[in-house]
C-alpha positions as CSV (number, residue, x, y, z in Angstrom):
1,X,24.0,-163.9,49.6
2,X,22.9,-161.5,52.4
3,X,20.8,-158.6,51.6
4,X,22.5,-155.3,50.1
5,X,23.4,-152.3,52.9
6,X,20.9,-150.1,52.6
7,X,22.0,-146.2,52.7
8,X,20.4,-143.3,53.2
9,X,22.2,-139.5,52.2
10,X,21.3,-136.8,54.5
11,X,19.3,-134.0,52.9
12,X,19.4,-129.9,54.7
13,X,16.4,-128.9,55.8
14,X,15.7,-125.0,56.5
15,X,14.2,-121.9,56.7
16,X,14.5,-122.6,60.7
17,X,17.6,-123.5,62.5
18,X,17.7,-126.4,64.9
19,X,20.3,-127.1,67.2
20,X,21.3,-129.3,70.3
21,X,22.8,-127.9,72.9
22,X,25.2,-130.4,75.9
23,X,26.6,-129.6,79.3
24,X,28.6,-132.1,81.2
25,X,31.0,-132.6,83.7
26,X,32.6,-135.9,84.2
27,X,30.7,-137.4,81.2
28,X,31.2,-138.3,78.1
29,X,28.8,-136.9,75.5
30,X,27.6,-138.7,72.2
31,X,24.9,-136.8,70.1
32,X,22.6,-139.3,67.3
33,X,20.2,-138.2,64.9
34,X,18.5,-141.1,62.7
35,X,21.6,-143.4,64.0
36,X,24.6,-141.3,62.9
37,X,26.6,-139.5,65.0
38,X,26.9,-136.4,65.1
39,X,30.6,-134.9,65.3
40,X,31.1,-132.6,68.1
41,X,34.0,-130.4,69.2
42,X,34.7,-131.8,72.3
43,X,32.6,-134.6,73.1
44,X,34.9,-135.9,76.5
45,X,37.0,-133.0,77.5
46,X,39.9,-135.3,78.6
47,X,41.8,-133.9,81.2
48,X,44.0,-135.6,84.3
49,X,42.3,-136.0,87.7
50,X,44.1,-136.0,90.9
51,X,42.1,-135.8,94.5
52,X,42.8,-136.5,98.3
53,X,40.8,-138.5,100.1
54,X,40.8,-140.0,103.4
55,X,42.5,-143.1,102.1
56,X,45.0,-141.6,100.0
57,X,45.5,-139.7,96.7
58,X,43.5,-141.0,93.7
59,X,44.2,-139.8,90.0
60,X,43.4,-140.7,86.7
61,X,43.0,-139.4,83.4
62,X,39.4,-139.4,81.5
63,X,37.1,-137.5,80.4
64,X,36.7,-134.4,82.5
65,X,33.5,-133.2,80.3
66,X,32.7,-130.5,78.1
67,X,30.0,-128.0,76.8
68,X,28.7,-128.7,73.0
69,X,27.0,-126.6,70.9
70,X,25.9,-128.4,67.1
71,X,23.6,-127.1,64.4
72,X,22.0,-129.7,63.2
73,X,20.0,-128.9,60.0
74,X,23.1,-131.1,57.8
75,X,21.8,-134.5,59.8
76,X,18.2,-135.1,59.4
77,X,17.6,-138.1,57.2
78,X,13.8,-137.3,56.6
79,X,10.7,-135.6,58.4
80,X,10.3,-136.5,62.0
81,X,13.9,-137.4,62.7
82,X,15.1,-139.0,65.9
83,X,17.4,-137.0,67.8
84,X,19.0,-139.5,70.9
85,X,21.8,-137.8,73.3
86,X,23.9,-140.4,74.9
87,X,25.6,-139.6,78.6
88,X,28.3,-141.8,79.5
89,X,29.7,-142.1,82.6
90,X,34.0,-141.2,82.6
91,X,36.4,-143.8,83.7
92,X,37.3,-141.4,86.5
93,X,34.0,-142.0,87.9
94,X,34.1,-145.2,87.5
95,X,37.8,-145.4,89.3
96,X,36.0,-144.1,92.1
97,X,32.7,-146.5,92.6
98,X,35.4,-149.5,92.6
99,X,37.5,-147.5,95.1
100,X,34.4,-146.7,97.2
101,X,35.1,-143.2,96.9
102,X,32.6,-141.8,95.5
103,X,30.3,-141.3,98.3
104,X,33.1,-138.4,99.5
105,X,33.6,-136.9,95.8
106,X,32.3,-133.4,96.4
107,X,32.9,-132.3,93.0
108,X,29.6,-131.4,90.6
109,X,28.5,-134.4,88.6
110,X,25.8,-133.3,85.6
111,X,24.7,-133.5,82.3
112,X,22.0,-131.7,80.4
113,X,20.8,-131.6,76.9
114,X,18.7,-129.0,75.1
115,X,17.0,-129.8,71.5
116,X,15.7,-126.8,69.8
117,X,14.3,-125.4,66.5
118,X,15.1,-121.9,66.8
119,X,18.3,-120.5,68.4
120,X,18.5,-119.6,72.1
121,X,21.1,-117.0,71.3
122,X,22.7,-115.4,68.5
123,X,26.9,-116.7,69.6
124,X,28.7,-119.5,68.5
125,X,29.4,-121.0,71.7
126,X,28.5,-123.6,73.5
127,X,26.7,-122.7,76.6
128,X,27.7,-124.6,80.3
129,X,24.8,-125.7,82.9
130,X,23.9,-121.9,84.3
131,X,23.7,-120.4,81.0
132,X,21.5,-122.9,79.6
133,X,19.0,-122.4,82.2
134,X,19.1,-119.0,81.9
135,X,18.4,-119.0,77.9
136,X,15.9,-121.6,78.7
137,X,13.5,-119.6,80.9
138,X,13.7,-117.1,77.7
139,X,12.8,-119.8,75.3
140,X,9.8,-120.8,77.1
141,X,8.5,-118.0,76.9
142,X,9.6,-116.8,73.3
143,X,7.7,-117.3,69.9
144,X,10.5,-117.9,68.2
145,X,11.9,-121.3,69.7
146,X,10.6,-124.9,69.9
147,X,12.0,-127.5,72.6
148,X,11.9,-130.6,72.0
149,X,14.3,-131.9,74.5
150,X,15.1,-130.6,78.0
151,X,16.9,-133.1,80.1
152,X,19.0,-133.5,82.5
153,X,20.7,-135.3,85.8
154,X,22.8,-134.3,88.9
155,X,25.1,-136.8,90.5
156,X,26.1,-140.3,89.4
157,X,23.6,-142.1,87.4
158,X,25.9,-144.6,85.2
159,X,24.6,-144.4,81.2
160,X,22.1,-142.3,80.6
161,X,20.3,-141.9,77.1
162,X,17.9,-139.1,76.3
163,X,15.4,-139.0,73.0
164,X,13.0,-136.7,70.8
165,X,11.5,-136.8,67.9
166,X,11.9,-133.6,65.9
167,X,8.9,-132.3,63.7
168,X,9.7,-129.7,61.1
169,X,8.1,-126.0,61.1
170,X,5.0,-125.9,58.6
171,X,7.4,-123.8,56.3
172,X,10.5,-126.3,56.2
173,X,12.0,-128.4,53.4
174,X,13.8,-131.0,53.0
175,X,17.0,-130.5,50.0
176,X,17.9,-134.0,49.4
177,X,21.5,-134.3,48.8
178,X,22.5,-136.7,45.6
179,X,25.8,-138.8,44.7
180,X,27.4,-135.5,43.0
181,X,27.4,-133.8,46.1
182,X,29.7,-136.6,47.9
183,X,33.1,-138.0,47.5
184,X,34.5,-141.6,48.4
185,X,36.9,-142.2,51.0
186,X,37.9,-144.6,53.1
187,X,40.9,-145.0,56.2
188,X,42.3,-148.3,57.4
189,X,43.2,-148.9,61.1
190,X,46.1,-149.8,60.7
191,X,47.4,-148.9,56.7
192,X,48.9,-152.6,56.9
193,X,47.8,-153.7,53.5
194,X,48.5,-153.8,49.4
195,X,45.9,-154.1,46.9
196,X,43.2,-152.3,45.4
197,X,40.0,-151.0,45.7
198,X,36.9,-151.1,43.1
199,X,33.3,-150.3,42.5
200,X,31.4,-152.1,40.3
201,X,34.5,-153.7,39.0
202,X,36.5,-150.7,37.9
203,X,39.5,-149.9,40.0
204,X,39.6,-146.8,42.0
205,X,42.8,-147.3,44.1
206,X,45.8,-148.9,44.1
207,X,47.0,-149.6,48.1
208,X,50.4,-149.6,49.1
209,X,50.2,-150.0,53.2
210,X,50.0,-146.1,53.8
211,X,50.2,-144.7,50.3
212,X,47.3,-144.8,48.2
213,X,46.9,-143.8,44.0
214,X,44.0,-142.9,42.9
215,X,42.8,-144.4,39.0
216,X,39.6,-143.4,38.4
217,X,36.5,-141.1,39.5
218,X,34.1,-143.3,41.5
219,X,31.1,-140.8,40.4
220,X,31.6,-142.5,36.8
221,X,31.0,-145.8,38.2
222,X,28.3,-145.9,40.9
223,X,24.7,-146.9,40.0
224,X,21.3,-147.2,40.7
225,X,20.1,-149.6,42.4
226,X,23.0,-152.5,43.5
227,X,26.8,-151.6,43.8
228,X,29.5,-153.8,45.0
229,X,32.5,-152.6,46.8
230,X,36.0,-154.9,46.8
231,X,38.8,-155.2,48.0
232,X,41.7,-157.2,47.0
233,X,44.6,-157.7,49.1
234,X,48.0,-158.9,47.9
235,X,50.1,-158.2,50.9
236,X,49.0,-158.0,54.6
237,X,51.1,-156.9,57.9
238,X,48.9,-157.5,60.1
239,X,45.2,-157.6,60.4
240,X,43.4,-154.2,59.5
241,X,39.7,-152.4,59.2
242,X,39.2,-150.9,56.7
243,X,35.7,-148.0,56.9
244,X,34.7,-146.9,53.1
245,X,32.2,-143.9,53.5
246,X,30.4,-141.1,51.3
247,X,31.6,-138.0,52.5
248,X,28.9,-135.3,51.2
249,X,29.2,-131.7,51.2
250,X,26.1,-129.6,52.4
251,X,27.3,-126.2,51.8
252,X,25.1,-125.4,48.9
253,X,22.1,-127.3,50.2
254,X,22.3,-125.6,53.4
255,X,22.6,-122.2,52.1
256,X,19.0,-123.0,49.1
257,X,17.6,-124.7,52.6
258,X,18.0,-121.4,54.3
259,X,16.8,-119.3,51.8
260,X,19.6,-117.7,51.6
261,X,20.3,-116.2,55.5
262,X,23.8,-115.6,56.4
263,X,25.2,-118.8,58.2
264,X,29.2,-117.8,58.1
265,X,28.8,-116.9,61.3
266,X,27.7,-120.5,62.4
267,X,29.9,-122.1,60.7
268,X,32.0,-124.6,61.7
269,X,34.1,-125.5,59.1
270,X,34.0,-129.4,58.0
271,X,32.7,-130.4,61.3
272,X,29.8,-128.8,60.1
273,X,29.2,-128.7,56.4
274,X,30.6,-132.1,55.7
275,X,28.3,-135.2,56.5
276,X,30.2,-138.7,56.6
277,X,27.5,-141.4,55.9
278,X,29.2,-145.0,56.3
279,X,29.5,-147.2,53.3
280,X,31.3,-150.7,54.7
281,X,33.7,-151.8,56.7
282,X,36.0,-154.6,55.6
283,X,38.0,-156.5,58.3
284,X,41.3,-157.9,56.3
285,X,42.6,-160.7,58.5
286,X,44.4,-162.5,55.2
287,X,45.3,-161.9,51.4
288,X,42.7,-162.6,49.0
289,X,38.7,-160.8,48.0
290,X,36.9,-159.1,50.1
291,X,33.3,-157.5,49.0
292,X,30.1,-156.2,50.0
293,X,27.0,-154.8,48.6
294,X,25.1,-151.7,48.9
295,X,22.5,-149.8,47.6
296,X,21.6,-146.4,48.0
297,X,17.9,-145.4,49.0
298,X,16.1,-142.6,46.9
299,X,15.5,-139.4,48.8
300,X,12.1,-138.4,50.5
């Protein structure tokens, strides 16, 4: 029997604010921290490309880039996180190396990514190339704000990955978030199934392709230590994946974390209170059982 998944809830850490800050054009952006993504608001900026060259017109849709702004005090897992910002080149870019045009594309091509405890301003929004060097020069010389990362590129460079490690201020804490703080959920890609879905045994929900009937409370039935997930399917379409996660609210935390300092004007709604930690993920390619084990790992 293979070894139990292993997860980790995220905890909020606090008095100080850190955030990343992303600029891109022409690149995809994908922030980590400890492994997990981090949600952003527009991590591709997806957009239709249409230019004339000397060998005729080339177009294609991709992802134009985008600027990203994310606090980030939700996602550490424990003291000395790893914080990892992941540049990826768009297919429009691509479209134009096989095309050999890219040598005449006069367009800007960047990224940059800025890791910070501290803020570098007092807005909501994300900042583009010019105004993060501007702040920048500021935080340098400010008391206030920490850089940990400060990287960047012009022109194309293909997959690019920058990383930090994050230490906390003296004064931080971590506020470990428990089991009552999350719910269970799961999606299926596609909802092509019937069955049901238990913990431990008891029966949480009964699956009809895309309806779904909820039976009991899974906060009665997890457990220290070991708990096993099923599934069991009675009727299959056509194959599915199916990704069970803890989704866990950080509101509270985050507000005791910050002793108490107003964050409403920060907030981002669920993209930013609301940390999805993956459970399992069950590809159903028949009828019959399907079930995996997991154990949750006691907070720092």
């Amino acid at each position: 029997m293979a070894a139990p998944i292993q997860i980790e809830l995220p905890s909020a850490v606090g008095p100080h604010f850190y955030e990343i800050y992303t600029a891109a054009k022409y690149y995809s952006t994908t922030v980590y921290v400890d492994g997990r993504i981090v949600p952003l608001s527009n991590a591709d900026g997806n957009g239709y490309f249409s230019q004339q060259f000397a060998s005729g017109e080339f177009a294609m849709t991709g992802a134009l880039g985008h600027d990203n702004r994310q606090v980030l005090n939700v996602r550490f897992l424990r003291p000395n996180s790893v914080v990892k910002v992941k540049f990826t080149p768009s297919v429009i870019l691509q479209g134009l190396e096989e095309r050999k045009l890219l040598s005449s594309f006069k367009e800007d091509i960047f990224a940059k990514a800025v890791l910070t405890r501290g803020r570098l301003n007092n807005t909501t929004t994300a900042l583009n190339a010019k105004e993060l060097g501007l702040e920048m020069n500021k935080a340098f010389t400010s008391n206030d704000v920490t850089v940990f990362m400060d990287q960047g590129f012009t022109g194309y460079k293909g997959e690019v990955v920058y990383e930090a490690r994050v230490n906390f201020g003296y004064d931080d804490e971590l506020k470990p978030a428990t089991i009552e703080d999350c719910s269970l959920e799961w999606k299926s890609s596609p909802y092509s199934f019937q069955g049901t879905l238990a913990l431990n045994g008891q029966r949480l929900n009964k699956i009809s392709f895309d309806t779904a009937t909820t039976e009991a409370d899974y906060h009665g039935f997890i457990k220290p230590g070991e708990n096993k997930l099923e599934i069991k399917v009675t009727a299959l379409k056509e194959p599915a994946e199916v990704s069970i996660y803890l989704s866990c609210n950080m509101e509270n935390l985050l507000q005791e974390a910050l002793n108490g300092q107003n964050i409403k004007f920060i907030s981002f709604g669920d993209l930013f209170y609301s940390v999805h930690v993956p459970l399992v993920t069950f590809k159903l390619n028949k009828k019959g059982s399907f079930s995996e084990v997991f154990s949750i790992k006691p907070s720092l």
